[in-house]
DRENVEX-484930 format. One record per residue: x, y, z of N, C-alpha, C in turn; residue in three letters; residue number from 0. Coordinates in Angstrom, 2 decimals. Layout:
N
<node><n_u>X</n_u><n_v>Y</n_v><n_w>Z</n_w><ca_u>X</ca_u><ca_v>Y</ca_v><ca_w>Z</ca_w><c_u>X</c_u><c_v>Y</c_v><c_w>Z</c_w><bator>ALA</bator><volo>NUM</volo></node>
...
This chain:
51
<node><n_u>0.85</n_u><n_v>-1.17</n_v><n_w>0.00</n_w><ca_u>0.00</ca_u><ca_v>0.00</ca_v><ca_w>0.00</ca_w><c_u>0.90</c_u><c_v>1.24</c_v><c_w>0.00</c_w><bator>UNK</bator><volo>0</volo></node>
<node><n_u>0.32</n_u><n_v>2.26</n_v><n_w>-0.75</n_w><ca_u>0.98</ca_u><ca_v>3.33</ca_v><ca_w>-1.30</ca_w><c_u>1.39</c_u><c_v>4.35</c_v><c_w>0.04</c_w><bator>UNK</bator><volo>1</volo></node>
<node><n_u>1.99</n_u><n_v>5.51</n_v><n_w>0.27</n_w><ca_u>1.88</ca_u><ca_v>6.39</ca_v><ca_w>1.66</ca_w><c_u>0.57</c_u><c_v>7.16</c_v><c_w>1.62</c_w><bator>UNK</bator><volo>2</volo></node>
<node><n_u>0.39</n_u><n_v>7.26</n_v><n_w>-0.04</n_w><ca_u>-0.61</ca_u><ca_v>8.49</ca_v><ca_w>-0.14</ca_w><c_u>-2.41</c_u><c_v>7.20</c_v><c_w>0.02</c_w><bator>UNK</bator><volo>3</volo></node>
<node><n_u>-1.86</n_u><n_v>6.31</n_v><n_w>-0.05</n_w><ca_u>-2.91</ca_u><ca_v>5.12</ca_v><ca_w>0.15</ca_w><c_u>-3.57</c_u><c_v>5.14</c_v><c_w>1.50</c_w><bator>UNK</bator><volo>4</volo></node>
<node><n_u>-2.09</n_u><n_v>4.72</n_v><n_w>2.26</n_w><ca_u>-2.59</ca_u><ca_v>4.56</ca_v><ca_w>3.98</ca_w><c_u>-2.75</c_u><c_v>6.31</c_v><c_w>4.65</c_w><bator>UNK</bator><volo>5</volo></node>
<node><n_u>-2.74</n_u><n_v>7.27</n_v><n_w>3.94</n_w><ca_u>-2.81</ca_u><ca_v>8.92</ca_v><ca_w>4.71</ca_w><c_u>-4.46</c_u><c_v>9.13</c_v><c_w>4.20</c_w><bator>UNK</bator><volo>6</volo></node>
<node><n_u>-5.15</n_u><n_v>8.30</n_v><n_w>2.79</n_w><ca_u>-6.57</ca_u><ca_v>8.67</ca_v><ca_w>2.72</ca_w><c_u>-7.08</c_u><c_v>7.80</c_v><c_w>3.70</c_w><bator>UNK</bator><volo>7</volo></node>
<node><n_u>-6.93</n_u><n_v>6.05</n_v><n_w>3.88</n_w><ca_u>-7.53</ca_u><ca_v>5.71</ca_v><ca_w>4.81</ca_w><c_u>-7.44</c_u><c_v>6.22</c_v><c_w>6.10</c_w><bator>UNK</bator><volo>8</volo></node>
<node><n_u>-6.31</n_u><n_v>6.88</n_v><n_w>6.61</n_w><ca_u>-6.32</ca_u><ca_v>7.37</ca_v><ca_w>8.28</ca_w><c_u>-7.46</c_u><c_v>8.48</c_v><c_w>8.01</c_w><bator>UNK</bator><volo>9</volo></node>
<node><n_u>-7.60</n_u><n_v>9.62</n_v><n_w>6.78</n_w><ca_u>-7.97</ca_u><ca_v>10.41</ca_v><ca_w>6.92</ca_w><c_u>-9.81</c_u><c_v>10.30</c_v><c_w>6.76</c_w><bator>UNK</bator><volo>10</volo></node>
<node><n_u>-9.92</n_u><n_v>8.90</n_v><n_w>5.93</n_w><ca_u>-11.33</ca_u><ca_v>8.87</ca_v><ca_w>5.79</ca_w><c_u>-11.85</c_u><c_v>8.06</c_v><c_w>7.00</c_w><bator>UNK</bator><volo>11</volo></node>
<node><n_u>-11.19</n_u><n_v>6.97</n_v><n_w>7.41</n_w><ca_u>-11.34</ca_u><ca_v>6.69</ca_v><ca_w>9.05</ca_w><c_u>-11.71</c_u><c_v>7.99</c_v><c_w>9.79</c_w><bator>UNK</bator><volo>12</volo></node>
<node><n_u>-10.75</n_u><n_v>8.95</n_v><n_w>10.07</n_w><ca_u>-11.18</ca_u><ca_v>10.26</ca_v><ca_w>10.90</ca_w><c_u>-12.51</c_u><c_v>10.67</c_v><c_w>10.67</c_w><bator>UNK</bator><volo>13</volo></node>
<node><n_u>-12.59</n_u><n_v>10.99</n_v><n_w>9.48</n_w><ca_u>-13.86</ca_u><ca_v>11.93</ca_v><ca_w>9.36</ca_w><c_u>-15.48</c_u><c_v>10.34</c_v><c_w>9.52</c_w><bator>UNK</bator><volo>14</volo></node>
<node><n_u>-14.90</n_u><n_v>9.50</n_v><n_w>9.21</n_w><ca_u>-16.26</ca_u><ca_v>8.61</ca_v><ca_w>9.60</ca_w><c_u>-16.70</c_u><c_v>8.46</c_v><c_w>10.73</c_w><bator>UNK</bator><volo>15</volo></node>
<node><n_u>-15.75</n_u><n_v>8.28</n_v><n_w>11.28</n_w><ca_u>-15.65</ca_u><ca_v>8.11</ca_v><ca_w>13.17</ca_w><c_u>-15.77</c_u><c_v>9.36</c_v><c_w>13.99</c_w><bator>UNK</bator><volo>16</volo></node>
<node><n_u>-16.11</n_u><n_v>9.87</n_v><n_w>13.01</n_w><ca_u>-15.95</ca_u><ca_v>11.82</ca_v><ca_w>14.01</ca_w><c_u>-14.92</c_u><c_v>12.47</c_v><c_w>14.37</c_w><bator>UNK</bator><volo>17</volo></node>
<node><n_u>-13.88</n_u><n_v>12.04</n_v><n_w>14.30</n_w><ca_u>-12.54</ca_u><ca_v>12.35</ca_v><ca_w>14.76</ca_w><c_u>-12.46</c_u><c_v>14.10</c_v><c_w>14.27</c_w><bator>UNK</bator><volo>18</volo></node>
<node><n_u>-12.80</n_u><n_v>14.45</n_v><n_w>13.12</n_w><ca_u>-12.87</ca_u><ca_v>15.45</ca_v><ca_w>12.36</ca_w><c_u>-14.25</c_u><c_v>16.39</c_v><c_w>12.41</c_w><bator>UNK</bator><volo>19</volo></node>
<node><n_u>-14.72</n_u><n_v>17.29</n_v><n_w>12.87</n_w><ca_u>-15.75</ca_u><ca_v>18.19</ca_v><ca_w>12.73</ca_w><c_u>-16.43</c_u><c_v>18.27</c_v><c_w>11.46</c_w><bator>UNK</bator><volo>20</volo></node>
<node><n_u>-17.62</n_u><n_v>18.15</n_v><n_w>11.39</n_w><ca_u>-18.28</ca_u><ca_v>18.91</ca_v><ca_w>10.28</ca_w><c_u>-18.70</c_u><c_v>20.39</c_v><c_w>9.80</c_w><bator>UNK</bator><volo>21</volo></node>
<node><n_u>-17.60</n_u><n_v>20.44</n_v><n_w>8.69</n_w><ca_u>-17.16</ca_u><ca_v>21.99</ca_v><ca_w>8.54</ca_w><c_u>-15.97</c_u><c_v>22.33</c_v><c_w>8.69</c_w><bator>UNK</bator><volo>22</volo></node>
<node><n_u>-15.53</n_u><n_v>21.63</n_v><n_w>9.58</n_w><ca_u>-14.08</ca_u><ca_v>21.79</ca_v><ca_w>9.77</ca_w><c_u>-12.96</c_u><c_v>22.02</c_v><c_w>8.78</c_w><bator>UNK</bator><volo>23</volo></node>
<node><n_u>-12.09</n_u><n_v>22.66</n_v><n_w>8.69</n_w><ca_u>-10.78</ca_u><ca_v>22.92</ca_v><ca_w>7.84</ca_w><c_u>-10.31</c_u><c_v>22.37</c_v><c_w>7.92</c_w><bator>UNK</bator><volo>24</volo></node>
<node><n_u>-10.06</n_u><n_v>21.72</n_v><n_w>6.76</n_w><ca_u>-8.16</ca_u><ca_v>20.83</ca_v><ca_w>7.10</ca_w><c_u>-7.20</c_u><c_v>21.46</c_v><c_w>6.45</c_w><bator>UNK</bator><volo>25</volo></node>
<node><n_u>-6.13</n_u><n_v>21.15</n_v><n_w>6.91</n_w><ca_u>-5.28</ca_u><ca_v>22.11</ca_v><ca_w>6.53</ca_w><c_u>-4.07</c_u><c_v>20.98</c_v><c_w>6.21</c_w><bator>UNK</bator><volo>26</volo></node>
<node><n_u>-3.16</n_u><n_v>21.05</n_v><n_w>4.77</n_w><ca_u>-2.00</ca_u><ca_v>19.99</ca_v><ca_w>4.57</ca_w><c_u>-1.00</c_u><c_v>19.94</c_v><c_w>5.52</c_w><bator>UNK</bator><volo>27</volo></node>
<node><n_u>-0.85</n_u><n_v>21.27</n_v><n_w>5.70</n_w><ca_u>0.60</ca_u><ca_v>21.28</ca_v><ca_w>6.32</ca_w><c_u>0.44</c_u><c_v>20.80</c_v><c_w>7.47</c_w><bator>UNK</bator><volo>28</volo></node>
<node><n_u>-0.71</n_u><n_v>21.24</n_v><n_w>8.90</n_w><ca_u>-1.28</ca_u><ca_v>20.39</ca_v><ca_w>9.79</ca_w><c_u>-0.75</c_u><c_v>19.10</c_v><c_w>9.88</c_w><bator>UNK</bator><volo>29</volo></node>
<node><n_u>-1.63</n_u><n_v>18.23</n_v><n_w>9.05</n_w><ca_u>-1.45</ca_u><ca_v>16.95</ca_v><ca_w>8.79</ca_w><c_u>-0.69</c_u><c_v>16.33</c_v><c_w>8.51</c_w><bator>UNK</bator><volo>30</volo></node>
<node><n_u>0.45</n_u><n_v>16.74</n_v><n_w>7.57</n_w><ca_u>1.45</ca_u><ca_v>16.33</ca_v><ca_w>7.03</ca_w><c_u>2.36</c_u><c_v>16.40</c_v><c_w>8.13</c_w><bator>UNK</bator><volo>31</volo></node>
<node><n_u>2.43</n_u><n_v>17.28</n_v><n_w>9.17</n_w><ca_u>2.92</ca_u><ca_v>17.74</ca_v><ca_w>10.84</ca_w><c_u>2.34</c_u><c_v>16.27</c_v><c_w>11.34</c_w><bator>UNK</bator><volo>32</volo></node>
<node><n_u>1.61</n_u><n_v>16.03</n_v><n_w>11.45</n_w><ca_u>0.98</ca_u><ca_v>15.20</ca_v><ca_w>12.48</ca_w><c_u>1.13</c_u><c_v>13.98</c_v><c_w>12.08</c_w><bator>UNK</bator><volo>33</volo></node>
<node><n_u>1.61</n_u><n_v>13.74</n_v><n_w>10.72</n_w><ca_u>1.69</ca_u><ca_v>12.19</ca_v><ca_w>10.56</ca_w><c_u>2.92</c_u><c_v>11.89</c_v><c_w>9.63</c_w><bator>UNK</bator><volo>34</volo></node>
<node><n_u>3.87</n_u><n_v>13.15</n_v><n_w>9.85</n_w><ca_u>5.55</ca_u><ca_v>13.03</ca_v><ca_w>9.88</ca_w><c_u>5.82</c_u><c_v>12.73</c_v><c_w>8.47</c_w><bator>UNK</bator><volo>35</volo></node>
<node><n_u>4.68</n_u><n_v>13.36</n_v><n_w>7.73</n_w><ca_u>5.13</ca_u><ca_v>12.77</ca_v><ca_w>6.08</ca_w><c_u>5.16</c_u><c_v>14.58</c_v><c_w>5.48</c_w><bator>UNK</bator><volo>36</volo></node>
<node><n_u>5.61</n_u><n_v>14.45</n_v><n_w>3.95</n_w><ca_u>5.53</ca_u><ca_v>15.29</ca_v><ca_w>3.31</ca_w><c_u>3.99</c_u><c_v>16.03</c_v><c_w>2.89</c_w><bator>UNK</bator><volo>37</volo></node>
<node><n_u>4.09</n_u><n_v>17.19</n_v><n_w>2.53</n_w><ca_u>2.63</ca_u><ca_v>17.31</ca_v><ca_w>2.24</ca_w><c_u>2.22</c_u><c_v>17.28</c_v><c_w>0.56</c_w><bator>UNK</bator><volo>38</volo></node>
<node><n_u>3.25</n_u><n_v>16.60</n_v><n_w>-0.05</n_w><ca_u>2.24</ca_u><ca_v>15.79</ca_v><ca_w>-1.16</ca_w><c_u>1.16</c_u><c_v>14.61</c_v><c_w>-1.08</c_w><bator>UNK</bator><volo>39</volo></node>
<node><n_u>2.17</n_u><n_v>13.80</n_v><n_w>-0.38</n_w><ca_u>0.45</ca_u><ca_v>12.54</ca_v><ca_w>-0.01</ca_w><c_u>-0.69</c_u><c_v>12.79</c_v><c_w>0.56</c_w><bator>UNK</bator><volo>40</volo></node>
<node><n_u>-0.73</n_u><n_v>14.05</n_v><n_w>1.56</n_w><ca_u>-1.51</ca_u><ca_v>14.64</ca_v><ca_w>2.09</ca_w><c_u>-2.14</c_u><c_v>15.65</c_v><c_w>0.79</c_w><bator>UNK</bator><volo>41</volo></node>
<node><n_u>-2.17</n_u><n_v>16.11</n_v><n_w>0.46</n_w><ca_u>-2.43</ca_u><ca_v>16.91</ca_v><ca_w>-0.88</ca_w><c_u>-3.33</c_u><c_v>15.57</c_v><c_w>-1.87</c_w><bator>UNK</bator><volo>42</volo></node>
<node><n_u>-2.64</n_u><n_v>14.37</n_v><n_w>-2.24</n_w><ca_u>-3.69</ca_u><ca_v>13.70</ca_v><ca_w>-2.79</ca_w><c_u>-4.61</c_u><c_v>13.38</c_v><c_w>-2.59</c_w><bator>UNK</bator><volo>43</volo></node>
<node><n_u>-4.59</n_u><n_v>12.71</n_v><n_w>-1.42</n_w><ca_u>-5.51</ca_u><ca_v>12.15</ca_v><ca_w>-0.32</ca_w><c_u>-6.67</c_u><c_v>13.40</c_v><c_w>-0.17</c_w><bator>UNK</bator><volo>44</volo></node>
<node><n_u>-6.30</n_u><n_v>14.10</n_v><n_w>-0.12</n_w><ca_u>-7.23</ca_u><ca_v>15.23</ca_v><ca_w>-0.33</ca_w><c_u>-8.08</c_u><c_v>15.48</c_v><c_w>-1.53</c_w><bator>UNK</bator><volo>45</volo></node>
<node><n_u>-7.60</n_u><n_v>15.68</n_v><n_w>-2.44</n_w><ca_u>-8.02</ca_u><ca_v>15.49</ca_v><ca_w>-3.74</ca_w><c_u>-8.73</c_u><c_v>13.94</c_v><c_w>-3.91</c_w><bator>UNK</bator><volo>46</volo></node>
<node><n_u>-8.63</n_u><n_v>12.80</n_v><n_w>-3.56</n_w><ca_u>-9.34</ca_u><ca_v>11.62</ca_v><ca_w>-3.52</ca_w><c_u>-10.49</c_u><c_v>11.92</c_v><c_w>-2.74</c_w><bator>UNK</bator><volo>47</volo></node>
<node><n_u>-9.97</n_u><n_v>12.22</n_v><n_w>-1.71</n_w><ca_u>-11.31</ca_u><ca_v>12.72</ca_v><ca_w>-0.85</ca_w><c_u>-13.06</c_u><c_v>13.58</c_v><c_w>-1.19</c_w><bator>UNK</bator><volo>48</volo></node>
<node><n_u>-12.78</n_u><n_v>14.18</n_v><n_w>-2.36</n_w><ca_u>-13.08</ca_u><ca_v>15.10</ca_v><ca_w>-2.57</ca_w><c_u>-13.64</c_u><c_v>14.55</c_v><c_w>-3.69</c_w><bator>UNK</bator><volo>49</volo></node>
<node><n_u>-13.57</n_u><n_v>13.72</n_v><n_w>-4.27</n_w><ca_u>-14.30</ca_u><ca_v>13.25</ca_v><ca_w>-5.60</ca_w><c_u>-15.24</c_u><c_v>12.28</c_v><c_w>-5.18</c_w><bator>UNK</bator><volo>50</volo></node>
């Protein structure tokens, strides 16, 4: 599994489970902070998210 693979599942886990607010901002750089990676995989994962 890809990095940018396992950063959409943590991230779509979050938001299913509530972990994440509705409405809430996310922000790359945040995240990419919080889970010690670059903020391109975070950037896709986003963009997956979103379609």
């Amino acid at each position: 599994m890809s990095l940018q693979e396992e950063i959409y599942n943590q991230l779509k886990k979050a938001i299913i489970y509530g972990e994440l607010s509705p409405g809430e901002k996310l922000n790359e750089l945040d995240f990419a902070k919080k889970l010690s990676v670059s903020r391109t995989p975070v950037r896709e994962a986003f963009r997956r998210l979103q379609v």
